[in-house]
Residue frames relative to the residue before (quaternion, step in Angstrom):
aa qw qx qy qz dx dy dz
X 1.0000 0.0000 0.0000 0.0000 0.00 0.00 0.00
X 0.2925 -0.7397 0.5796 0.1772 3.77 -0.46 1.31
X 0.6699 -0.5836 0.3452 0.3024 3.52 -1.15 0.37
X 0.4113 -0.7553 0.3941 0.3240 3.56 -0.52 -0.07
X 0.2851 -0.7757 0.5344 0.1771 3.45 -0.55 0.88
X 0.5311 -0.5746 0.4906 0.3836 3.72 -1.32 0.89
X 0.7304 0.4079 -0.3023 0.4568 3.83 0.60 -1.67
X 0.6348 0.3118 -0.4855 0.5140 4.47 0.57 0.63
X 0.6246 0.4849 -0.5098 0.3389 3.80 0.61 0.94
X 0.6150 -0.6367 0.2269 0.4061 3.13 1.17 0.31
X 0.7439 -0.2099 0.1871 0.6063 3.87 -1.02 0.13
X 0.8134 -0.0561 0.1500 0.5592 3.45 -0.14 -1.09
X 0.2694 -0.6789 0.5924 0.3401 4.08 0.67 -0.77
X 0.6339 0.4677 -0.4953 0.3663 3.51 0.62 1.04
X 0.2652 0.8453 -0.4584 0.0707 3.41 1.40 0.21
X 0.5653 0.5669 -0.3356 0.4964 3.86 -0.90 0.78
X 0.2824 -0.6353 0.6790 0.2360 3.03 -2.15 -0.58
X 0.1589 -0.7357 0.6531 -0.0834 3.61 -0.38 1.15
X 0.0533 -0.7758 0.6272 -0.0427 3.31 -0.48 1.68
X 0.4473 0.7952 -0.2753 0.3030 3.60 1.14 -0.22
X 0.3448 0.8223 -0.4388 0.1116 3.83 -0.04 0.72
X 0.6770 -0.4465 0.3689 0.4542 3.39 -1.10 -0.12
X 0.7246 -0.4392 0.2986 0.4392 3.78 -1.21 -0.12
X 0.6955 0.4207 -0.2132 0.5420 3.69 1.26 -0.43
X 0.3799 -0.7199 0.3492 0.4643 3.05 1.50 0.60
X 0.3310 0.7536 -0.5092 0.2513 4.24 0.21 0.94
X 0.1574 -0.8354 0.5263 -0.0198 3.18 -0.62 1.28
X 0.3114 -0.8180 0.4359 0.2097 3.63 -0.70 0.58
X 0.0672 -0.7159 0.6917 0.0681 4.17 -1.10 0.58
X 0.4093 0.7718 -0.4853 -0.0354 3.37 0.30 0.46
X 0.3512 0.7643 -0.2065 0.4999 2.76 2.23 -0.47
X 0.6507 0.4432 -0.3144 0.5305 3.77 1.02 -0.77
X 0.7675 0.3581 -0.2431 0.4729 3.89 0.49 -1.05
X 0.4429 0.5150 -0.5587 0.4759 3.92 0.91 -0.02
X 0.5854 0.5535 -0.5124 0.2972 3.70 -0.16 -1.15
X 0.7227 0.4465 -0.2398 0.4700 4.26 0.57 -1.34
X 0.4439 0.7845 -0.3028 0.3096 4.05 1.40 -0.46
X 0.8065 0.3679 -0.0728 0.4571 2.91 0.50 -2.09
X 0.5511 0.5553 -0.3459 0.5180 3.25 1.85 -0.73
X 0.6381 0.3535 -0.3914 0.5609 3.92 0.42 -0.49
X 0.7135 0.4398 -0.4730 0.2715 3.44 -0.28 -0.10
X 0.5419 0.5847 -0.3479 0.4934 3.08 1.41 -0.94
X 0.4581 0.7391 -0.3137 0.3813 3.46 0.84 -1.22
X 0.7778 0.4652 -0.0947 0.4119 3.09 -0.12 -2.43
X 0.5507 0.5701 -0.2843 0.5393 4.16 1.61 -1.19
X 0.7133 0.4623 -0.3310 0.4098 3.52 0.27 -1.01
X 0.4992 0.6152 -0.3149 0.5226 3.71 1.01 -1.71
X 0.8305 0.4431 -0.1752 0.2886 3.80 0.00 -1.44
X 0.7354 0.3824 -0.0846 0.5530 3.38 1.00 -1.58
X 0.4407 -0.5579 0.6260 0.3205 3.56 0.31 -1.59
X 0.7258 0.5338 -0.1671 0.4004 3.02 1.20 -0.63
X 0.3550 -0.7366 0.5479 0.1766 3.93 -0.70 0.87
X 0.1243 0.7571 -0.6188 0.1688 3.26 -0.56 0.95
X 0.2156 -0.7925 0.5577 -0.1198 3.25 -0.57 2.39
X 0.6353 0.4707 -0.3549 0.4988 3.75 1.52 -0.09
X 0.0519 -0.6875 0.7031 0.1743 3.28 -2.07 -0.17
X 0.3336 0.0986 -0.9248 0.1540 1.29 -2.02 1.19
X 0.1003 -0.6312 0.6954 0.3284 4.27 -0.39 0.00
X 0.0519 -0.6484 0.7575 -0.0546 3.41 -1.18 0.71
X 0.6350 -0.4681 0.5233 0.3222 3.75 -2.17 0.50
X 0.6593 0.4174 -0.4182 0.4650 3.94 1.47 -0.37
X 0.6673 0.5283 -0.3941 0.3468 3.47 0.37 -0.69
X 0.5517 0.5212 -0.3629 0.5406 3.94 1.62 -0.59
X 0.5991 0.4912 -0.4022 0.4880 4.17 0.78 -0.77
């Protein structure tokens, strides 16, 4: 699974109208703020190891 990039989610990833919620009228975005995650962690790997690491799972083999 390749990482996700912010600029292949579109303008913003909110594109539309989404009348659709929960009984308290609560909608989720969590799906929008995960996309920047996998990218800081990787991030936070590189900063640590030296190492670039464009896959997931990060594992102790993929850093050897």
């Amino acid at each position: 699974m390749a990482l996700p990039l912010a600029g292949l989610s579109g303008r913003d990833g909110l594109d539309g109208e989404d009348n659709a919620g929960n009984a308290l009228g609560v909608k989720g975005l969590g799906e929008v703020v995960q996309v920047g995650v996998a990218a800081a962690i990787g991030n936070a790997v590189f900063n640590a190891t030296g190492r670039r690491v464009r896959q997931l799972p990060i594992s102790a083999e993929t850093l050897l």
